[in-house]
C-alpha positions in Angstrom: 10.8 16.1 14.0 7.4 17.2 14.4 6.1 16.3 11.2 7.4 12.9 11.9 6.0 12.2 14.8 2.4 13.3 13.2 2.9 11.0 10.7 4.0 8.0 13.2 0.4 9.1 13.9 -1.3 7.8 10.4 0.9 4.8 10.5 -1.6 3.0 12.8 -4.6 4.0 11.1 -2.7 2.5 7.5 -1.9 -0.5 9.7 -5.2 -1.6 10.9 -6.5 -1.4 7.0 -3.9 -3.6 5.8 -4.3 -6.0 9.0 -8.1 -5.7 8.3 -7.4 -7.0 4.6 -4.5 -9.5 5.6 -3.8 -12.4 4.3 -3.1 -13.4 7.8 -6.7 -13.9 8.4 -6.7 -17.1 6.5 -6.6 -20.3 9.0 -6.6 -23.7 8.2 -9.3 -26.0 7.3 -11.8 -27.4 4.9 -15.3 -27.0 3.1 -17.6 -29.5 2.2 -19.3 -29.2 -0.9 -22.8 -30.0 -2.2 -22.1 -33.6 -3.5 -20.2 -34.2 0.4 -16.6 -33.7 -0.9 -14.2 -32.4 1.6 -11.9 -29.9 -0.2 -8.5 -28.8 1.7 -7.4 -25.4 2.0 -7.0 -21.8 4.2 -10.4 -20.2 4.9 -11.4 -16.4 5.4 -14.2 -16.9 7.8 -14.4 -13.3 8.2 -18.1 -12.5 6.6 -19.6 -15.4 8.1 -22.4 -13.8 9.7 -22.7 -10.0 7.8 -26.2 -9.5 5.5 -24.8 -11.7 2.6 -23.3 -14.3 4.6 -20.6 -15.6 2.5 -16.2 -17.6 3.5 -13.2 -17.0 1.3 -12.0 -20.1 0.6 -8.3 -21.1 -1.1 -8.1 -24.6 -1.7 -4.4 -26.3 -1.5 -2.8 -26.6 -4.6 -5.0 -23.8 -6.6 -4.0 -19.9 -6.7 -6.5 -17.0 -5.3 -9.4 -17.3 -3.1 -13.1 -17.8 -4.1 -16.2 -16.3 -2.3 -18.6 -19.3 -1.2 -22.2 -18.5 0.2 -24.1 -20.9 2.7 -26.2 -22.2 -0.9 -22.9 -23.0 -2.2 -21.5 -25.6 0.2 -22.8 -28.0 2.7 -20.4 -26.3 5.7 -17.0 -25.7 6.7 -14.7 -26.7 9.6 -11.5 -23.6 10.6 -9.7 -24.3 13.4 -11.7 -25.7 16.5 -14.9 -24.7 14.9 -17.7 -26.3 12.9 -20.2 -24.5 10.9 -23.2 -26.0 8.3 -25.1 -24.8 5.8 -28.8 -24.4 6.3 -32.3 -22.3 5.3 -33.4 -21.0 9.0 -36.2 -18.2 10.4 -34.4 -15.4 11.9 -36.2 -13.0 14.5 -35.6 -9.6 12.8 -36.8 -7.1 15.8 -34.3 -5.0 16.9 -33.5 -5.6 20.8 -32.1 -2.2 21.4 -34.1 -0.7 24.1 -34.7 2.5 22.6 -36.3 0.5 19.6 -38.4 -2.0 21.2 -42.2 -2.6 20.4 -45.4 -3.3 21.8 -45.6 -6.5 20.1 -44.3 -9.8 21.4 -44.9 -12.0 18.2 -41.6 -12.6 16.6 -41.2 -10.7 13.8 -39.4 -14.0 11.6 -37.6 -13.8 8.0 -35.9 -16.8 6.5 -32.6 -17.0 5.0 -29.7 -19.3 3.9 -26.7 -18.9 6.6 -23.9 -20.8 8.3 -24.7 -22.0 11.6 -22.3 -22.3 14.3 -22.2 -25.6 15.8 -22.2 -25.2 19.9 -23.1 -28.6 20.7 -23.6 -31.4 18.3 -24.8 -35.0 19.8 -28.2 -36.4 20.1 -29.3 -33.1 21.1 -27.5 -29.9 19.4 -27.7 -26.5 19.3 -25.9 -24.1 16.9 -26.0 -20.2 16.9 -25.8 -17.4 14.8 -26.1 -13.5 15.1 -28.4 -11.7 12.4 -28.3 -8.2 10.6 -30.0 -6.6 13.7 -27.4 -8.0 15.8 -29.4 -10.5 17.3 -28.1 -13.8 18.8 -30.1 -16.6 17.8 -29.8 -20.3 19.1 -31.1 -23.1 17.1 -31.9 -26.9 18.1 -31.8 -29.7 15.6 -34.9 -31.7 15.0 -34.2 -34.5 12.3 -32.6 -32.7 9.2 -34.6 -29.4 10.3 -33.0 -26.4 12.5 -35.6 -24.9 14.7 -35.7 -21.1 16.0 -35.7 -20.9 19.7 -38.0 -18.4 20.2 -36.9 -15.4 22.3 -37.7 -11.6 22.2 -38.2 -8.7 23.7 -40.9 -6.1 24.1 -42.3 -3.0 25.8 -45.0 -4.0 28.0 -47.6 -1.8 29.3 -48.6 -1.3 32.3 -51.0 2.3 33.1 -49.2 5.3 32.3 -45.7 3.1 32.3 -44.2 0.5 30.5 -41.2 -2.6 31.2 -39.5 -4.4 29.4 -40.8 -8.0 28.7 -40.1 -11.5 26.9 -41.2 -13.5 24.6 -39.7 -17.1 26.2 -41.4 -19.5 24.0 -37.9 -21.1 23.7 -38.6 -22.6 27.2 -41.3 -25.0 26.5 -39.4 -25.5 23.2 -36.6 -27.3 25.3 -39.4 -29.1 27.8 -40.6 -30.9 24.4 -36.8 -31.6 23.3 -35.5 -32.7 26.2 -39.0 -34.7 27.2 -37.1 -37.7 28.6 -35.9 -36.1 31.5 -38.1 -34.5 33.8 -35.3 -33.3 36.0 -34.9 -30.3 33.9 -38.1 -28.5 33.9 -37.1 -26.2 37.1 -33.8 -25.4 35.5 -35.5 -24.6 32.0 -37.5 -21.8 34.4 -34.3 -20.1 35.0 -32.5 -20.1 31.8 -31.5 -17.3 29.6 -31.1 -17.1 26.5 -27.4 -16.6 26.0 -24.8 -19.5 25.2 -23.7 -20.5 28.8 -26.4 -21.2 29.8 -27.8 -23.3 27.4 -24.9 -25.3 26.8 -25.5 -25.8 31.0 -28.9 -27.1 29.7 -27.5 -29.3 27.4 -24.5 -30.7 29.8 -27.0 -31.8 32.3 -29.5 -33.4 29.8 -26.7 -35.5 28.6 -26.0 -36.4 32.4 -29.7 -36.9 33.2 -29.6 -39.3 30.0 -26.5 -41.0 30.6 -25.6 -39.8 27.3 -22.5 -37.2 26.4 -21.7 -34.5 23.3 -20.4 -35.7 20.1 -18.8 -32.3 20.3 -18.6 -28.6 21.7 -17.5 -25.8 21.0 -14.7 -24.7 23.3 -15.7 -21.0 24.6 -12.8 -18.3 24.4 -12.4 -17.3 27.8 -11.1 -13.6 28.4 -7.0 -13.9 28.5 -5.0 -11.3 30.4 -1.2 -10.5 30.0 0.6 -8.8 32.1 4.8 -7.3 31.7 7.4 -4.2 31.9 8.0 -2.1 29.8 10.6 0.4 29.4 12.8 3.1 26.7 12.9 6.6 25.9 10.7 9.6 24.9 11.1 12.5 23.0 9.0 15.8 24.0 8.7 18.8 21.5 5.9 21.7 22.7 4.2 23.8 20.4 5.8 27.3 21.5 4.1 29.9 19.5 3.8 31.8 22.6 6.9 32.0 24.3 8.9 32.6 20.3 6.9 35.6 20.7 8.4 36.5 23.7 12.2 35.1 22.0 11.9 31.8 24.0 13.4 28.5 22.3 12.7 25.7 24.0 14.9 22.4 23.1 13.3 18.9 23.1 14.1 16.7 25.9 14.7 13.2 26.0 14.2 10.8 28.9 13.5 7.8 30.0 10.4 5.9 30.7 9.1 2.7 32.5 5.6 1.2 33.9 3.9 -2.0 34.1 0.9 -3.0 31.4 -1.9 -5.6 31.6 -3.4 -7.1 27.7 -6.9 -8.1 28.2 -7.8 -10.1 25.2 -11.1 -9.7 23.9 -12.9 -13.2 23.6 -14.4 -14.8 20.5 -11.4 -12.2 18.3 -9.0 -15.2 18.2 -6.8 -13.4 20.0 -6.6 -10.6 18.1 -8.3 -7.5 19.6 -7.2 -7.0 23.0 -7.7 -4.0 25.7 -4.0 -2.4 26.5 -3.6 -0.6 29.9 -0.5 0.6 30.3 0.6 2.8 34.0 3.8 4.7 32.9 6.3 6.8 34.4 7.4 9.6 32.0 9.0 13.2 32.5 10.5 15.8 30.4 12.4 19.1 31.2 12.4 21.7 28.0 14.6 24.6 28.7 15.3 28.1 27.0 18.9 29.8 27.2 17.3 33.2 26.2 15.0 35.5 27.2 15.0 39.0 24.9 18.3 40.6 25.7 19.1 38.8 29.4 21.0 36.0 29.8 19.7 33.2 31.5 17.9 30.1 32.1 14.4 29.1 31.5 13.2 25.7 32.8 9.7 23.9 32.4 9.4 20.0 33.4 6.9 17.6 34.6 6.9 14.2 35.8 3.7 12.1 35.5 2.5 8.7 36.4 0.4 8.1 33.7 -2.4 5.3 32.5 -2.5 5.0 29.4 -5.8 3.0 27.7 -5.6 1.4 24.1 -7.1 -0.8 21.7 -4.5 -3.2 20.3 -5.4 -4.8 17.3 -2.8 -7.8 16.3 -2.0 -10.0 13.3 -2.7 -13.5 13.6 0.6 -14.8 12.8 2.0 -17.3 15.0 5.9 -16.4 15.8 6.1 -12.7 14.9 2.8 -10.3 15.8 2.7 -7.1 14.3 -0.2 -4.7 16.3 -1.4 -1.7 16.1 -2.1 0.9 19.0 -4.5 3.7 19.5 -6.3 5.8 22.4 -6.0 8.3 25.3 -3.3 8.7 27.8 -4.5 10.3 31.3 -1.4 11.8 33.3 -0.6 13.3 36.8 2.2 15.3 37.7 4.0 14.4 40.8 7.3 16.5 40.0 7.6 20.4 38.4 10.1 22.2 37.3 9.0 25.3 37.3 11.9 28.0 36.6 12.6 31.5 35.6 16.9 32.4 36.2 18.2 35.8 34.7 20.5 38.6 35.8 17.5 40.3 37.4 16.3 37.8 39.0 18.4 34.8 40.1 15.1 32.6 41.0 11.9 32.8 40.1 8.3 31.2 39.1 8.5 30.8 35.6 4.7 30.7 34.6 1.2 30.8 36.6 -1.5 28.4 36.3 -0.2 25.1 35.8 -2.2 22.3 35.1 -1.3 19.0 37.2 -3.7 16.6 34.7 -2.6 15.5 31.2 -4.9 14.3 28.9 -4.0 13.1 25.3 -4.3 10.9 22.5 -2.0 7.6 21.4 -1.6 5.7 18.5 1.6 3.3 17.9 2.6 0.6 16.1 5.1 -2.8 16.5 5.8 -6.3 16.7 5.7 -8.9 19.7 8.4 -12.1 19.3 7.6 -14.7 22.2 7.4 -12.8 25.4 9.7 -9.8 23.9 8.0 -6.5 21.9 8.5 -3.4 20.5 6.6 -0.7 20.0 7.1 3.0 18.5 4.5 5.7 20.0 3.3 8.8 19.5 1.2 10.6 21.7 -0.8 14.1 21.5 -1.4 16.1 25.0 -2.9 19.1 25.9 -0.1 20.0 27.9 0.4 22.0 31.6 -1.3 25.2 31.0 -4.3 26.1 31.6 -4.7 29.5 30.2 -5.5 30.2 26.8 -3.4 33.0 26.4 -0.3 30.8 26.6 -1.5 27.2 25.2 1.6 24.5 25.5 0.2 21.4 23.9 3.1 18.9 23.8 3.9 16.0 21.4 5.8 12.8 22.8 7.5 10.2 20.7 8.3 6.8 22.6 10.3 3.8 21.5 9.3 1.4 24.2 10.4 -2.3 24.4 8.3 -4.9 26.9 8.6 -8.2 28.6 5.9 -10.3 29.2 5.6 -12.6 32.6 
């Protein structure tokens, strides 16, 4: 049983590689090609913004999927989402604060990449994150995108330094949105990060009297919350006590809690935080110890909160997922027993540990507001001496219902 349970343990590591490399991570939608020809099809968007910026696209009606490059295609449209083509300046400094520089001159490469349209009208901005990890914003000035300008730097001051910034994207926006004056204090206060400029751009088009052709609906954070419930299995790695001619038999129980999803934005709904606070117990008992007869018990209860990283498919009806992280457990029941001939009642061992900690990984399938989940989890046990270690491997079928 053992060796099963550490192989349930591989399955979600196999499981996130073949999710990874899905098919399911195809969606609807369509590219538009150099001579403006709107080709049908699913799209692998996937790539969209790594080094060599590049979509797998797999038009209707033709077999496989081809790689396409922003120098390949004009843009493409997947799901609620539009993105274009186009040769931009990038600002290349890393912002991580350990890495930052003296110098606050943009540090600018150019490259072909797919832009993300935020807001498209008679104003727009679009957005994309470079190889450094950097978020860059871009505004539209006839056929040309321009960099807003935005950076950060160490800035000297005596013996110590602060960070500063390069905000040339501010009088960038004064001079783009020129014919309304009612924006200049708010341009003061912006940051460069998406909510805020789409504010910027929202109250230019009410200054104006103008509105959006379109923009691009922001993935709020999405929280779940359910039961769950269904059985364990407990097995404890008794090197130790077979010394001493102790066999203790698995135990199966019960288990319960409450759990709350928090979906990560901007993953489609695919990555998602999983806190779990679960009730389990077990109670492992020996019928022998060397030549007297007897009892010996050994059992904890814990209330338990477990924290994972679920990663789901993006099918619609059926959702397989994949589980993994670390359980933290307190006992609030012990069984704690030594019965023999000799001596009817006693202690069974010293220096127990009341805190749990150990690692999960699971895998299973959500239908509706129903799942199902098989589980295996890895804890350091209830001793804490090293002359008796009692690390303790749990399997768990669990099914849950979502409110």
């Amino acid at each position: 049983m053992k060796s099963i349970l550490k192989l349930l343990l591989l399955l979600p590591v196999l499981a996130i590689s073949n999710l990874t490399n899905a098919q399911e991570k195809f969606e609807r939608g369509f590219v538009t090609d150099l001579n403006g020809i709107q080709l049908n099809g699913m799209i692998n968007i996937a790539n969209w913004t790594s080094p060599e910026a590049k979509i797998v696209f797999r038009e209707d009606g033709k077999e496989g999927g081809i790689g396409l490059t922003p120098a390949q295609i004009k843009g493409f449209e997947v799901g609620n989402d539009k993105y274009f083509s186009a040769d931009v300046l990038t600002e290349m400094t890393s912002s991580n604060l350990n890495l930052l520089t003296t110098d606050p001159e943009l540090n600018l490469e150019r490259g072909t990449v797919f832009l993300k349209a935020v807001v498209l009208g008679t104003k727009s901005l679009f957005y994309f994150k470079n190889r450094m990890f950097n978020d860059q914003f871009y505004i539209q000035k006839d056929s040309e995108y321009a960099l807003l300008a935005y950076k950060r730097y160490l800035r000297k001051a005596g013996n110590s330094s602060a960070v500063g910034e390069n905000r040339g994207f501010v009088n960038q926006l004064k001079n783009y949105f020129s014919d309304c004056d009612k924006l200049d204090s708010k341009l003061l206060a912006a940051s460069y990060e998406e909510k805020s400029l789409v504010s910027l751009f929202e109250k230019y088009f009410e200054c104006t009297g103008t509105s959006s052709e379109f923009t691009a609906k922001r993935e709020k954070v999405k929280i779940e919350t359910g039961v769950v419930a269904g059985i364990s299995y407990t097995g404890m790695e008794e090197d130790y006590f077979a010394y001493y001619g102790l066999n203790f038999k698995p135990s199966v129980n019960p288990a319960a809690g409450l759990f709350l999803n928090v979906f990560i934005p901007g993953t489609r709904g695919r990555v998602s935080i999983y806190n779990e606070l679960l009730y389990s117990s077990y109670l492992l008992k020996s019928p022998k110890h060397d030549a007297d007869d007897g009892e010996f018990s050994l059992g904890f209860s814990y209330l338990k909160m477990n924290n994972l990283v679920r990663l789901s498919s993006a099918a619609k009806r059926v959702r397989a997922f994949v589980n993994i992280g670390i359980s933290n457990g307190i006992a609030i029941r012990e069984v704690n027993d030594a019965r023999t001939m000799s001596s009817f009642d006693d202690t069974f061992l010293d220096h127990i540990r009341k805190y749990e900690q150990g690692l999960l990984a699971g895998v299973g399938f959500s239908v509706g507001k129903f799942s199902a989940e098989a589980r295996v989890e890895f804890g350091n046990g209830f001793s804490k001496s090293d002359d008796y270690p009692t690390s303790v491997t749990r399997g768990f079928l669990i099914v849950g219902y979502r409110f």
